[in-house]
C-alpha positions as CSV (number, residue, x, y, z in Angstrom):
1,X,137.4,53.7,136.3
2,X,134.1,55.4,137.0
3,X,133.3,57.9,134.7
4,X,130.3,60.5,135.7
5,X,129.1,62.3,132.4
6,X,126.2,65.2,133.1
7,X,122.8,63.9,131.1
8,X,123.2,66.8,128.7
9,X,126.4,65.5,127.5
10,X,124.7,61.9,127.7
11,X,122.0,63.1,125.1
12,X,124.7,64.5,123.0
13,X,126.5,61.3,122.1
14,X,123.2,59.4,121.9
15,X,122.3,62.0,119.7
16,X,125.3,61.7,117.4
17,X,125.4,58.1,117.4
18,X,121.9,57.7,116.3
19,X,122.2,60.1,113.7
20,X,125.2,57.6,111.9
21,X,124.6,55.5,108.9
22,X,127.9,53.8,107.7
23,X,128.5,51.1,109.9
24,X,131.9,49.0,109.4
25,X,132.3,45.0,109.4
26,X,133.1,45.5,113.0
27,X,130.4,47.3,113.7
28,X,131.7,50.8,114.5
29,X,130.1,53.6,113.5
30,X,131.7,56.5,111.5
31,X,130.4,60.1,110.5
32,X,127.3,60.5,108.5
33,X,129.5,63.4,106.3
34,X,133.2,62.3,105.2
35,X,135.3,65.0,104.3
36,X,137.0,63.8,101.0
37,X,140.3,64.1,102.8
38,X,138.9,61.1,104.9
39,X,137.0,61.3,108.3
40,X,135.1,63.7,109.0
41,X,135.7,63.7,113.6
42,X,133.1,64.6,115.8
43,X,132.9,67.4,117.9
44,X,133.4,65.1,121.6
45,X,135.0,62.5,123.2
46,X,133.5,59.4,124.7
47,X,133.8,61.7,128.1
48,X,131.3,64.4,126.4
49,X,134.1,66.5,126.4
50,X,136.4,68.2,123.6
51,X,139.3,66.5,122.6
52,X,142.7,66.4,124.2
53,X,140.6,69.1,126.8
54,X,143.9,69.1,128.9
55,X,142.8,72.0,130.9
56,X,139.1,70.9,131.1
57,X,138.5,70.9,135.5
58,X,137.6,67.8,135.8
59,X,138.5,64.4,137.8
60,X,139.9,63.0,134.5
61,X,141.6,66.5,133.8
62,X,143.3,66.6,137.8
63,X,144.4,62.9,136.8
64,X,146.3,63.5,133.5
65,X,147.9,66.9,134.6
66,X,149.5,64.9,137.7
67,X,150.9,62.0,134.7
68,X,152.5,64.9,132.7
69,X,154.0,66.5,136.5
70,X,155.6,63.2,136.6
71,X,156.2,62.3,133.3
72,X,158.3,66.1,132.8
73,X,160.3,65.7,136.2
74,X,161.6,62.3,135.5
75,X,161.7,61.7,131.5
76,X,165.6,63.3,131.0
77,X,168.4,62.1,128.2
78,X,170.1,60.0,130.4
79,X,166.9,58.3,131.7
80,X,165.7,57.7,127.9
81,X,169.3,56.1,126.8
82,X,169.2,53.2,129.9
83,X,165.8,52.4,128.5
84,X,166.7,52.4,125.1
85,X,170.1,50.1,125.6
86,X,167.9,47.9,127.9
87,X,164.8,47.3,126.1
88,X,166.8,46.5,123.1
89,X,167.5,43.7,123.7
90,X,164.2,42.5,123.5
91,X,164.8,39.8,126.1
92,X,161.6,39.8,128.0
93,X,158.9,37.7,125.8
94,X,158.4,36.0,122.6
95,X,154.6,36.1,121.0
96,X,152.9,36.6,118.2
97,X,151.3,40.2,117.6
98,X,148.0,39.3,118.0
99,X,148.7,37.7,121.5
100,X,150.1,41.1,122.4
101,X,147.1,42.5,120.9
102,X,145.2,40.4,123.5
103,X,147.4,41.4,126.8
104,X,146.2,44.9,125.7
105,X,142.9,44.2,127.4
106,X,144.8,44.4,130.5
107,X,145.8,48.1,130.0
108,X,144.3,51.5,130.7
109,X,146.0,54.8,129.4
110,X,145.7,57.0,132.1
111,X,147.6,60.2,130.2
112,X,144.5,59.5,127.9
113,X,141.8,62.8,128.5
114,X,139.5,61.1,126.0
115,X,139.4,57.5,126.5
116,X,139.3,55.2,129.8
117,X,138.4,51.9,127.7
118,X,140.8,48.7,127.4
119,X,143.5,49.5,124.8
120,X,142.5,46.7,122.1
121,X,139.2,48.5,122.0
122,X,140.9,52.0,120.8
123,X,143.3,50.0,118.4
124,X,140.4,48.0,116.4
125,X,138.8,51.5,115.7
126,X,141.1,53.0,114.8
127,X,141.9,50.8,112.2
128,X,138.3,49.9,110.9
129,X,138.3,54.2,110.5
130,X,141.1,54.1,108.3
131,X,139.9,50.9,106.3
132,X,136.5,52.4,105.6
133,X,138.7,55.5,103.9
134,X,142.0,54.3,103.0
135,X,140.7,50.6,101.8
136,X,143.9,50.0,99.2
137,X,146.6,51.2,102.1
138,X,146.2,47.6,104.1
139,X,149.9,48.3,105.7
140,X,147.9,51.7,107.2
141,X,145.4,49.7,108.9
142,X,147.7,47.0,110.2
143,X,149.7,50.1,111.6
144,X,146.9,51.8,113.6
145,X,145.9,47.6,115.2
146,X,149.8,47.6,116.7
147,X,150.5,51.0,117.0
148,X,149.9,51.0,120.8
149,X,151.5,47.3,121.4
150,X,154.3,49.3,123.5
151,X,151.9,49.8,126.2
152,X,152.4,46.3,127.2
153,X,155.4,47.5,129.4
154,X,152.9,48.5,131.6
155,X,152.4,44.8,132.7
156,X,154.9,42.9,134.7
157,X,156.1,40.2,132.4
158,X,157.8,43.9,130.9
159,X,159.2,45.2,133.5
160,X,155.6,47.1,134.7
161,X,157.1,50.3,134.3
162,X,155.3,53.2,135.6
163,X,152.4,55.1,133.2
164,X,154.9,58.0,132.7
165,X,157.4,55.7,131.3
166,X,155.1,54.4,128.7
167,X,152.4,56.6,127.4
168,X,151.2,60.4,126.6
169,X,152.9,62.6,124.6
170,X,156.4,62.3,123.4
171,X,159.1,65.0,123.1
172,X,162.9,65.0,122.5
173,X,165.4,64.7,124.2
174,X,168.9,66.7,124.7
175,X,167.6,70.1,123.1
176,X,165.4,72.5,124.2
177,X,161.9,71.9,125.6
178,X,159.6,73.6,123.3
179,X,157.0,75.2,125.0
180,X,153.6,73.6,122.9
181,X,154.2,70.4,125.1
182,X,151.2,69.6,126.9
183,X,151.6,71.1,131.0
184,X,155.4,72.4,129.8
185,X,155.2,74.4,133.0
186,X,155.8,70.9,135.0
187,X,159.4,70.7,132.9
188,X,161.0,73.4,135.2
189,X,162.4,70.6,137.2
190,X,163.3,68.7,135.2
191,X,167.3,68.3,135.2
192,X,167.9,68.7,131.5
193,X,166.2,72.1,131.9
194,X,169.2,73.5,132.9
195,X,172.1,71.4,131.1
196,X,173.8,74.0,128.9
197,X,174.2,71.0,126.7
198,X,170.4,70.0,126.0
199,X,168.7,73.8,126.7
200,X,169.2,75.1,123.4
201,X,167.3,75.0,119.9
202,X,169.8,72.1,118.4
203,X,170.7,71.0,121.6
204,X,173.2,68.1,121.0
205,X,171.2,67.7,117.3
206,X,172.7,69.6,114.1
207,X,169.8,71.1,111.9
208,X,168.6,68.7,109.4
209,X,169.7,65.8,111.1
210,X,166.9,63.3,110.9
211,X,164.0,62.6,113.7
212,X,165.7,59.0,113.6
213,X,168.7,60.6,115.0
214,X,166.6,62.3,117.8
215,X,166.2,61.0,121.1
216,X,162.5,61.0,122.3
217,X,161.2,60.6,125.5
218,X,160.7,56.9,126.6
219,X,158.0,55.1,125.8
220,X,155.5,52.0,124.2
221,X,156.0,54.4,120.6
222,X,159.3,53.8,120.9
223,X,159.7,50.5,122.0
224,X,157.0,48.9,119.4
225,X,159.1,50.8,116.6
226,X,162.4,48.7,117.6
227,X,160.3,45.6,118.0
228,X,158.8,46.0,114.5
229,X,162.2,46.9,113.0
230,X,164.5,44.5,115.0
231,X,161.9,41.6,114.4
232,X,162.4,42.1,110.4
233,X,158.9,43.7,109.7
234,X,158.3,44.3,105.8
235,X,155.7,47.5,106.7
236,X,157.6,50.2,105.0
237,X,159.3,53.0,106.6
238,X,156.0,55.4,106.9
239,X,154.8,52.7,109.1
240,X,158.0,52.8,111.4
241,X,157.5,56.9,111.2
242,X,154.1,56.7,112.3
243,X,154.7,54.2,114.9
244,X,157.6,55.7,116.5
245,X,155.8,59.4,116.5
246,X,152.2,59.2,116.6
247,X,152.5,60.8,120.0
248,X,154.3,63.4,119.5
249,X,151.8,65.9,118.8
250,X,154.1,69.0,119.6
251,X,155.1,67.9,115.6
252,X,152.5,66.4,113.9
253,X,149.9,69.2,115.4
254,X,152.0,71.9,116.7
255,X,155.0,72.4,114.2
256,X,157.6,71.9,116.3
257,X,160.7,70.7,115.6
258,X,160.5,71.0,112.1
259,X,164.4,72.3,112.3
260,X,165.1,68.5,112.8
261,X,163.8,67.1,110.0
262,X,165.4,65.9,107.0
263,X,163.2,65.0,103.5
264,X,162.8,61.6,104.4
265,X,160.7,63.2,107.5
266,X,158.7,65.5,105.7
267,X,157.6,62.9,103.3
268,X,156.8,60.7,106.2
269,X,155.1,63.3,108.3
270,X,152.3,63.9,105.6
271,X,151.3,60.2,106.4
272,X,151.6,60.4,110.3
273,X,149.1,63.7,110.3
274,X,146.6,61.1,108.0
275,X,147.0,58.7,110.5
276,X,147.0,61.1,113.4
277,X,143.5,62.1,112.9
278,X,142.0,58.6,112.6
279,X,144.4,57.5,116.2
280,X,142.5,60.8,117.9
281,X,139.3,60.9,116.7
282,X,138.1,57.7,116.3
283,X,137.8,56.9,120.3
284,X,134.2,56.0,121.1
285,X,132.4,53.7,123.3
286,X,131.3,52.2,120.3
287,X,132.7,48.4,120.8
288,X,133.8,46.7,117.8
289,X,133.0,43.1,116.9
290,X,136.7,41.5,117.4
291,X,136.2,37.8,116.0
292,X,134.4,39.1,113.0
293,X,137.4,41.4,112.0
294,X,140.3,39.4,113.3
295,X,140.8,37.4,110.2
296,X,141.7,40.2,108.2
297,X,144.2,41.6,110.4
298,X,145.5,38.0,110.6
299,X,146.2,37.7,107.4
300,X,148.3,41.2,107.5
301,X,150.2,40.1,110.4
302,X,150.8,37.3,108.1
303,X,151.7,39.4,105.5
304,X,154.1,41.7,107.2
305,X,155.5,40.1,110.7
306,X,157.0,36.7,111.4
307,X,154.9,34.4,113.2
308,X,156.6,34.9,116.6
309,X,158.2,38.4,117.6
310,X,160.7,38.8,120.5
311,X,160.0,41.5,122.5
């Protein structure tokens, strides 16, 4: 995809990237100034435009709006549970997790406002950010390299599903929409909309009952969290949390849904906001150097996964 970027906004990022210093094995730059919370983001995207700018007008803007339209028609309870009970079964490929790291360079997020670069590119810097600033957590920076190894439904050896049944934001399923989701207004036809059984604050859901009780909109978060946890993974259950929610920013930045939670969540949750800031703000057109980091993440895939995964 073509981006155009006005020569203001070009100077900007040159700007910002010159003014760096701490560079990472990979090569990717971070922020001069860390916050001693961890990163410190910057102010744009690799577009020159705010983050998650969802109602920014422009070409990228007109494009994600029309994912979410399509995403909030079709994503309903009954469309989420046929995926679920078919993608369990994890019949469709058996591979290592770096090889599915590598199929990412055939995939492009288009529900992504900020970033329009191969996906194994976002993954890798995301994980070098946390490294730099979480160096002792190694099963944090082996989450942020798979995180996104869902979007691999996107290719045809997985069914190719369409980008609406595979990324942007996540919601639940069979209770009410809350109205912090990203372009809610496209939910109003959405079937579930008017179910008296799934329009209401519990929905089918008793308070306290546990997100992993809660049905969420289909997608590559939840189909890399049964992967990981059907394949036997050892990462512990933060990792799962993060893996199965990192995009569903309605929680982690909006505080929805809280009435859902149980402790276990909470506990969880304080991880996934760490992790959701790194996932967010670390997309650049910064490349980083893949064979000089890969052995590191090899050795944690050794650590934590099997050899070969089904999938």
């Amino acid at each position: 995809m073509a981006v155009l970027i006005e020569q203001s906004h070009l100077a900007e990022v040159k700007d910002q990237v010159e003014n760096k210093e701490l560079v990472l094995d990979g090569g990717l730059l971070v922020p001069k100034n860390v916050a001693s919370d961890g990163f410190n983001a910057p102010d744009i995207n690799a577009f020159g435009e705010s983050f998650r700018a969802y109602d920014a007008q422009t070409e990228r803007q007109k494009s994600v709006e029309e994912f979410y339209r399509v995403n909030h028609i079709n994503q309903t309870y009954d469309f989420v549970k046929k995926m679920r009970e078919e993608y369990m079964k994890l019949d469709k490929m058996e591979m290592s997790i770096w090889e599915c790291c590598e199929l990412l360079n055939n995939v492009v997020d288009e529900s992504d406002p900020d970033l329009d670069e191969p996906q194994i590119e976002h993954l890798l810097q995301t994980a070098e950010a946390i490294r730099k600033d979480y160096p002792d957590e190694d099963w944090l920076h082996l989450t942020a390299l798979i995180h996104d190894l869902g979007k691999v439904l996107l290719l045809p050896g997985f069914g190719e599903l369409p980008q609406w049944a595979v990324v942007g934001d996540i919601f639940p399923l069979g209770c009410a929409f809350d109205e912090s989701i990203v372009h809610y207004k496209h939910f109003k036809t959405n079937p579930d909309l008017n179910n008296p059984l799934y329009n209401t604050k519990n929905g089918i859901y008793s308070e306290g009952c546990g997100l992993e009780n809660v049905m969420v909109s289909w997608g590559h978060d939840d189909y890399m969290y049964m992967v990981a946890k059907k394949n036997g993974t050892t990462l512990p259950p933060a990792a799962l949390f993060v893996i199965r929610f990192h995009s569903f920013y309605t929680l982690h930045h909006g505080g929805a849904y809280g009435h859902l939670m149980n402790e276990e969540d909470v506990k969880n949750l304080k991880w996934l906001q760490i992790f959701s800031k790194y996932d967010l703000y670390s997309k650049s057109k910064v490349r980083v150097d893949v064979e000089k980091v890969k052995p590191y993440y090899m050795s944690l895939i050794e650590k934590y996964f099997p050899a070969k995964l089904k999938w």
